[in-house]
C-alpha positions in Angstrom: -16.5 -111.5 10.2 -17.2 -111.8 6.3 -17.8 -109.9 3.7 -18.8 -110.7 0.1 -19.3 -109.2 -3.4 -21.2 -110.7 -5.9 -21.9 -109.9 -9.6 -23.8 -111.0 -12.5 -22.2 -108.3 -15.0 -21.4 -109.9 -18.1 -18.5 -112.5 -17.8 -19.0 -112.2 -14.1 -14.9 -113.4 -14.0 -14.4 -109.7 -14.9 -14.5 -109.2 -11.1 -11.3 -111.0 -10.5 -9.6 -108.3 -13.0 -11.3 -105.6 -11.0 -9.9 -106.4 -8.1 -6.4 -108.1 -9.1 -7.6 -111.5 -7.6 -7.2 -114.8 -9.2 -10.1 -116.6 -8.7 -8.7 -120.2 -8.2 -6.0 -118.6 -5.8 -6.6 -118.7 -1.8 -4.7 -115.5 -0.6 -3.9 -114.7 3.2 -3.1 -111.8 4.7 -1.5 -111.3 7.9 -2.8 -107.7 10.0 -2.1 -106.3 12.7 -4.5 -108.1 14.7 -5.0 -111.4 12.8 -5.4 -112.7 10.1 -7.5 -111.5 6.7 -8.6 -114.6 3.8 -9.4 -114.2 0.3 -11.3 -116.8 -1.8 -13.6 -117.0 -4.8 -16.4 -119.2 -3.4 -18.2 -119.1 -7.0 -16.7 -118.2 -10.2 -18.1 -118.7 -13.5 -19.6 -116.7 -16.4 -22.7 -115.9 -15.5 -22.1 -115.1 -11.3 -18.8 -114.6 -9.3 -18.5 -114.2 -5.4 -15.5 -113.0 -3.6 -15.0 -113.5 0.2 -13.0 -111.4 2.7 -13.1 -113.5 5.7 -11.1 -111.7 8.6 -10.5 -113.9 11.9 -8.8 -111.2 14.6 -7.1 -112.4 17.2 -8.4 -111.3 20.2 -5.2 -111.9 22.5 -3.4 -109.8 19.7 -5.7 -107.3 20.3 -5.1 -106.8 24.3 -1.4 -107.0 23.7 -1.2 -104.3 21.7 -3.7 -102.4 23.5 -2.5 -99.2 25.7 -3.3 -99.3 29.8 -5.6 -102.6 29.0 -5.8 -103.1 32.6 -6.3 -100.1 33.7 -9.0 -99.5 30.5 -11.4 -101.8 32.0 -11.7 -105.3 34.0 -9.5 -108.6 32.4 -12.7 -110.7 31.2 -14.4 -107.4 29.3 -10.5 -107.4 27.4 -11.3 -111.0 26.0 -15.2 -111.5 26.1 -16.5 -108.6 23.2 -17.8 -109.1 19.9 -14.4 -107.1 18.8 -13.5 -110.8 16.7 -16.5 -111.4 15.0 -19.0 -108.2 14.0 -17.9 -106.2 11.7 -16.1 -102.9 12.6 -13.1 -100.5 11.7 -10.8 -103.9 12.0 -12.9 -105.3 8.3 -11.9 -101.5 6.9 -9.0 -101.2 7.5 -8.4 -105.3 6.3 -10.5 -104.1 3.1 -8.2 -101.0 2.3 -5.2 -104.0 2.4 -6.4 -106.4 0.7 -8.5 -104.4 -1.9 -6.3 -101.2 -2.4 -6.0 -100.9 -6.4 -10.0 -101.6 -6.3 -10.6 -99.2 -3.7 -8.5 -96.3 -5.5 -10.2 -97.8 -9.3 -7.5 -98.9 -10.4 -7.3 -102.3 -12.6 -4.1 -102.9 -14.0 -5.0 -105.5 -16.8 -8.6 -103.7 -17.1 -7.9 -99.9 -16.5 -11.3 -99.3 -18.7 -13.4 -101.9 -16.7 -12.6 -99.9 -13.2 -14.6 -97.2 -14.6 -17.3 -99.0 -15.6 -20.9 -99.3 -13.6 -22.1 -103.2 -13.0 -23.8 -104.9 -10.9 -23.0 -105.5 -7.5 -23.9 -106.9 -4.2 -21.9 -106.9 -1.0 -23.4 -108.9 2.3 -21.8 -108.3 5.7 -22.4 -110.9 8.3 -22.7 -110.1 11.5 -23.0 -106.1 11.0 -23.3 -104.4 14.0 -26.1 -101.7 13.6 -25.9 -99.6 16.9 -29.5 -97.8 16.2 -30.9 -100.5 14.7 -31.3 -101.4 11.1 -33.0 -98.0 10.4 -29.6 -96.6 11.1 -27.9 -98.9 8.0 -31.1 -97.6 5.6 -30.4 -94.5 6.4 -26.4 -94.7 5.2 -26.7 -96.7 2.2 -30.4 -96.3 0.8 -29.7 -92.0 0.0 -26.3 -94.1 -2.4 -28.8 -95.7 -4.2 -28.6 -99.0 -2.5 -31.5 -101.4 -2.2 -31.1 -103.5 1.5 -32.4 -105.8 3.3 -31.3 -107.4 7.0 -31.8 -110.6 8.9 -31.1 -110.3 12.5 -28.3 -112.6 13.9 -28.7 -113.6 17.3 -29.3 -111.1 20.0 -28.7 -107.4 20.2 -28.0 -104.8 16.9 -26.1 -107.5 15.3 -27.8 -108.2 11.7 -26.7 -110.0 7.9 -26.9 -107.3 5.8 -27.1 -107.5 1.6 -26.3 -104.4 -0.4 -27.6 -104.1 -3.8 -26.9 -101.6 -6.6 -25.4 -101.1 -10.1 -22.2 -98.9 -10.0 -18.5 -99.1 -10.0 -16.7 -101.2 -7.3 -14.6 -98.3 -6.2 -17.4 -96.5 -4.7 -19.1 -99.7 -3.3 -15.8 -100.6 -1.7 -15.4 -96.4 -0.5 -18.9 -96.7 0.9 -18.1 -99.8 3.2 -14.5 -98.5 4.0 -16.9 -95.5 5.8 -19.7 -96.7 6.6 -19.0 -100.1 8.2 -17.4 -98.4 11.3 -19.9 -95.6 11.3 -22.7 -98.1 11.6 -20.3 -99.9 14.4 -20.2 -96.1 15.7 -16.4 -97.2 17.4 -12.7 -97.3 16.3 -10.1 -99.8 17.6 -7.2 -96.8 17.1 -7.0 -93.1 18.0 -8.0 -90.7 15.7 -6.1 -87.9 14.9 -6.1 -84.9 12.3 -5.5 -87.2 9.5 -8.5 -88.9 10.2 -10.5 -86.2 8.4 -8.3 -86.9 5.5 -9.2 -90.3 4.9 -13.0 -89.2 5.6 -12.7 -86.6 2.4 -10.7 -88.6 0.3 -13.0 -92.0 0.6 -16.1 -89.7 1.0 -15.3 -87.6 -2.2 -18.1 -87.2 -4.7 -20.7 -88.3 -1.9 -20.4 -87.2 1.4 -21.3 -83.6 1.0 -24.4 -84.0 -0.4 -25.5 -87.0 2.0 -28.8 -86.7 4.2 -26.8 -88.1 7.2 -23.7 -86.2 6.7 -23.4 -85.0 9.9 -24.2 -88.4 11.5 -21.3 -89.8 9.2 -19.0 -87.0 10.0 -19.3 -86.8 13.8 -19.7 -90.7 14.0 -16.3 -92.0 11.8 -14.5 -89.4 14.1 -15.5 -91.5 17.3 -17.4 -87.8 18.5 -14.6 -85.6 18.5 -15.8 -81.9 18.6 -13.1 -80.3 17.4 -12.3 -83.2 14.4 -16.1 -83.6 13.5 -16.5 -79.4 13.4 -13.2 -78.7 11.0 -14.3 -82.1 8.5 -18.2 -80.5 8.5 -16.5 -76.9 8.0 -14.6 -78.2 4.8 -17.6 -80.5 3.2 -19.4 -76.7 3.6 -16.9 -75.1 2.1 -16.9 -73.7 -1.5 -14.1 -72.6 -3.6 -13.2 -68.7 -2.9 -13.6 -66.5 -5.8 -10.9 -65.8 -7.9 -8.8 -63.0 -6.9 -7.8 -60.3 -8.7 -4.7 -59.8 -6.6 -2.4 -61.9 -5.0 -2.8 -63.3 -1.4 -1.1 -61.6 1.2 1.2 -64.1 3.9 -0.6 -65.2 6.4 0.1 -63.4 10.1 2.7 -64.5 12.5 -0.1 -65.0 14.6 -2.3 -67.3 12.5 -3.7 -70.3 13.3 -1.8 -73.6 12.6 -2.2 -74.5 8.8 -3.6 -78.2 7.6 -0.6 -79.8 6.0 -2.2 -80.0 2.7 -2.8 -76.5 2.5 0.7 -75.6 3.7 2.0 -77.7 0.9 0.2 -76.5 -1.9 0.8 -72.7 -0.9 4.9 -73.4 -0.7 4.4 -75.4 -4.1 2.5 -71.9 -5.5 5.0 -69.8 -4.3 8.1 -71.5 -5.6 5.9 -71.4 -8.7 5.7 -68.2 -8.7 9.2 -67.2 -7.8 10.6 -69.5 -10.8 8.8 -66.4 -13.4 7.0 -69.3 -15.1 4.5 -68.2 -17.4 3.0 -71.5 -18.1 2.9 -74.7 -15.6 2.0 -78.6 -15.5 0.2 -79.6 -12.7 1.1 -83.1 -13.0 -1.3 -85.6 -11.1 -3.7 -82.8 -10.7 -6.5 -85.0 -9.3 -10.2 -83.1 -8.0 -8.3 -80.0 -9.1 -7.3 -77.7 -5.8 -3.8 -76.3 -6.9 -5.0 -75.6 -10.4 -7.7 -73.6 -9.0 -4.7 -71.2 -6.9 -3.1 -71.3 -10.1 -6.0 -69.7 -12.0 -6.3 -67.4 -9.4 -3.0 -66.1 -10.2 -2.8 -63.9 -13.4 1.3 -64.6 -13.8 0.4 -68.1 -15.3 -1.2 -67.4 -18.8 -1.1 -71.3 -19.9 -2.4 -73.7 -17.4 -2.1 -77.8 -18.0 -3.8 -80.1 -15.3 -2.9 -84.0 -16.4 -4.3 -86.9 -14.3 -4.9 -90.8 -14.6 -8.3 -90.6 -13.6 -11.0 -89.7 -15.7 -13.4 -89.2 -12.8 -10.7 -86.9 -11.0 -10.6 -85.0 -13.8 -14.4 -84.6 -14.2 -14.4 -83.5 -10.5 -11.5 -80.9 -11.3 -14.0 -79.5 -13.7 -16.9 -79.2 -11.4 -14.5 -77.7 -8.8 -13.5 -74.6 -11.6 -16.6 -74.3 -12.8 -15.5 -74.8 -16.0 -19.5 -74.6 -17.7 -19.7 -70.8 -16.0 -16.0 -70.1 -16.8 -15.7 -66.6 -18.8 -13.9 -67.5 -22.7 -10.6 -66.1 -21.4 -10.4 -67.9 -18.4 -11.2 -71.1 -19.9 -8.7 -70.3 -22.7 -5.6 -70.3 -20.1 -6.7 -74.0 -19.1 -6.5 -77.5 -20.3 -7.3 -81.0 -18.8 -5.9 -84.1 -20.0 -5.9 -87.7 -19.6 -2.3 -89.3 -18.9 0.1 -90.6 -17.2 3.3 -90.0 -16.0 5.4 -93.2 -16.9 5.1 -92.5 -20.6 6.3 -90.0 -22.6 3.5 -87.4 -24.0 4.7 -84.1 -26.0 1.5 -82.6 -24.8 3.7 -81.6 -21.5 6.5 -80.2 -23.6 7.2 -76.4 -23.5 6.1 -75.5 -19.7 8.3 -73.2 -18.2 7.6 -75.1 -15.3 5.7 -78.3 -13.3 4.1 -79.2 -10.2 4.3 -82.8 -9.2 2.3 -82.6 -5.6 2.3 -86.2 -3.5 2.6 -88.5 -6.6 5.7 -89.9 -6.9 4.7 -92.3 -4.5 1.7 -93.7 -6.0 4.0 -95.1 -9.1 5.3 -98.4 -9.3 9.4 -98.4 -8.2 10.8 -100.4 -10.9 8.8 -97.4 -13.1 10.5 -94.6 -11.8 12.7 -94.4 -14.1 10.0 -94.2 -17.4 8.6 -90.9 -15.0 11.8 -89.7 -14.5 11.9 -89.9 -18.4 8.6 -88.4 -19.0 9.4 -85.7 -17.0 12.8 -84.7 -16.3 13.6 -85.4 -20.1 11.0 -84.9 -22.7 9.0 -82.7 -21.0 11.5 -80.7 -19.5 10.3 -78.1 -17.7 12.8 -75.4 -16.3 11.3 -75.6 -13.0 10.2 -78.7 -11.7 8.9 -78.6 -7.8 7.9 -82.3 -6.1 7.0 -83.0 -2.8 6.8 -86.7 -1.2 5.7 -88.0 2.4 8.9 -88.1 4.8 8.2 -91.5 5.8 10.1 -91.1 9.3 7.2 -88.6 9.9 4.6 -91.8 10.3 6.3 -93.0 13.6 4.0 -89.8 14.9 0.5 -90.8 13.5 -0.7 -93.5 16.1 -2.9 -94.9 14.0 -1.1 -96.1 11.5 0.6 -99.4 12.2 4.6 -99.4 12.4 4.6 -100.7 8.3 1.9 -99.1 7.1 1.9 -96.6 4.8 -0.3 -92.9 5.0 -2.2 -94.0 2.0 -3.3 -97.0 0.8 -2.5 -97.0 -2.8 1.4 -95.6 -2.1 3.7 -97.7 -3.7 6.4 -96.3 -1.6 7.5 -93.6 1.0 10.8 -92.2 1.1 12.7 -91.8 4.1 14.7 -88.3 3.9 18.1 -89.9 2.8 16.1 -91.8 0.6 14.6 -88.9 -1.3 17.6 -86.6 -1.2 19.8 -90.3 -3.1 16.6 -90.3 -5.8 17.0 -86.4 -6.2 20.0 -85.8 -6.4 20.8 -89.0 -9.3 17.6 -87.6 -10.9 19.4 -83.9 -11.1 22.7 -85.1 -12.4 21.3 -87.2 -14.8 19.3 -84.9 -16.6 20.9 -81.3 -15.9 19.1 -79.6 -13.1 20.4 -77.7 -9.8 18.3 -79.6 -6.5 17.1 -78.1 -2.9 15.5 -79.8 -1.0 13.3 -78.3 1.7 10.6 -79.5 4.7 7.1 -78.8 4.8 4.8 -78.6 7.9 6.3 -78.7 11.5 9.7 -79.8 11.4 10.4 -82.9 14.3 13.6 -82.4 15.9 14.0 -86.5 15.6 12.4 -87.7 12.5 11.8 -84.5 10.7 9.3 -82.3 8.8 6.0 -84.7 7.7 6.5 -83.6 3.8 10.0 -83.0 1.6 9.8 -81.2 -0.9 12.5 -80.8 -4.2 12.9 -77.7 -6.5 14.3 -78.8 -9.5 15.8 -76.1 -12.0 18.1 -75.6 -15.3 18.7 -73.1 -17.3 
């Protein structure tokens, strides 16, 4: 299966910066279940084409496939159209060999990943299942202009994808899309599918015509997984409370993990007496909305790398509606954590929720820096993925990480070494504590560090 993208922005070259490629380099990628290439068939000024070509191994496939034999007959194992139309196997190669594009990041052109050019992608063979009309009715509501040749029999078609807007979102689109269209996954989905499905469908999904099509579709038809992901894409942000949330009931339902995390990271907020708080890689903005909510926290600093994140934090607070003293206890700022910024000096105390492992390792010690030393915080809590946890997500392959633009994960020994150096060297006390539903074997899914000095 192929896909391209194509531009004609300006030098057209500026696509190999986008997407950290050199454009006289062949790269190869070894997967799971082949094998992924990487080529710039045209490169000059005025046009530039990249090409993901992924050729899956189709005996790789039925060794690693569960009760094969029992699944269906031997020939139906080998003779499918799993190796060449494209399906979850070109996402999942695309979130691999793409990751920095698909999160917007450029590393020599940070300003250029923000930037909307021209763009067309072409899939060949697409699997449509619905026909075309299925396709125009995913990517034309994005803005998209298409158009489709059919390729042999059945739904299979050559699809080109036009529009003007930043490569991030193209790339998010077709990380969706491409197996909703295929309407079939080749692994089980879990609960933390519906994460990927809000974090790639953020800024978009919600508002889509086909949401529910989308929704119910990416989750291979899963009642329960399609109603919670359509009950959060409906939801809107409480309104503030006047008084503090009461603990949930012994007899609650089971908490998301991200949820969990953020109300254990708000509680050991609030038990430090901070008046004023960081929230340090604040992204679309969630814990600095339970922050506002909370009258103890008079000064309130959300920092991000992300410009758009940022923009979307404002949406999500409502900052143009926001009464003159609310919007006097907030502030949000463009930064990041591997250089030192005075701006995050004087907080009695900072949130660092699932970021540490999005930085660069040999760079850990410039954050530490930032952080632990200039801005110096009394209270400093940070939580991390327990990699051990990921040997219980069946979907993610035994070297894969839970996110595609982690750097790192930490196992727990790993953490608590990186803790406790960090604590000695600059002065604070350390505990470390789980979050989520503790394994007896490999542990709680997230660690979490309270760091404090006097």
């Amino acid at each position: 299966m192929l896909l391209t993208l194509t531009t004609t922005h300006q030098p057209a070259t500026d696509l190999g910066f986008l997407l950290g490629k050199h454009p006289d380099r062949h790269l190869t990628y070894d997967l799971p279940f082949g094998v992924a290439h990487v080529f710039f068939p045209q490169a000059d000024a005025e046009r530039c084409t990249v090409a993901l070509l992924l050729d899956v191994d189709p005996v790789s496939l039925v060794r690693g496939r569960r009760g094969a034999v029992g699944d269906a007959g031997l020939l139906d194992q080998y003779v499918n159209d799993r190796p060449y139309a494209a399906s979850s196997f070109l996402s999942v190669a695309l979130a691999r060999v793409f990751n920095s594009a698909l999160g917007g990041r450029s590393t020599h052109r940070p300003e250029l990943a923000e930037q909307t050019i021209a763009l067309e992608a072409r899939l060949t063979p697409l699997r449509c299942r619905g026909g075309i009309e299925v396709a125009r009715a995913l990517f034309e509501p994005l803005g998209y202009t298409l158009s489709a040749e059919p390729v042999g029999e059945g739904t299979y078609f050559d699809v080109a994808l036009r529009g003007t807007r930043r490569l991030s979102d193209m790339l998010s689109h077709l990380y969706v899309l491409i197996p909703v269209l295929d309407n079939q996954k080749h692994y089980w989905v879990g609960d933390e599918e519906i994460e990927k499905l809000m974090r790639h469908g953020e800024g978009w999904l919600q508002a889509h015509p086909a949401r529910d099509l989308i929704t119910r579709r990416y989750l291979k038809h899963q009642t329960r997984l399609a109603r919670l992901a359509l009950e959060r894409l409906e939801a809107e942000d409480p309104p503030a409370a006047e008084a503090e949330e009461e603990a949930a009931e012994p007899s609650a339902p089971k908490k998301r993990l991200n949820d969990e995390r953020l109300e254990r990271v708000l509680a050991e907020l609030k038990q430090s007496g901070a008046k004023s708080v960081l929230d340090l890689g604040c992204g679309s903005g969630k814990l600095l909305g339970m922050l506002l909510r909370q009258r103890q926290f008079e000064r309130i600093l959300g920092l991000d790398a992300s410009s758009r994140d940022l923009a979307m934090a404002a949406e999500r607070l409502h900052f143009a509606e926001m009464a003159p003293a609310q919007r006097a206890r907030i502030e949000l700022v463009l930064g990041a954590l591997t250089y030192r910024d005075k701006r995050l000096a004087g907080f009695d105390a900072a949130a660092i929720v699932e970021v540490i492992e999005h930085i660069d390792p040999p760079r850990l010690g410039a954050f530490a820096d930032a952080v632990f030393g200039l801005a110096r915080p009394k209270t400093i809590v940070l939580t991390t993925p327990n990699a051990e946890y990921n040997a219980r997500y069946e979907s993610l392959d035994p070297e894969s990480f839970r996110h595609h633009d982690h750097r790192f994960e930490w196992s727990r020994a790993e953490f608590q070494a990186w803790a406790e150096k960090t604590a000695q060297q600059f002065g604070y006390g350390l505990r470390i504590e789980p979050i989520g539903e503790v394994d007896a074997e490999v542990g709680a899914p997230t660690q979490m560090g309270v760091f404090t000095c006097s």
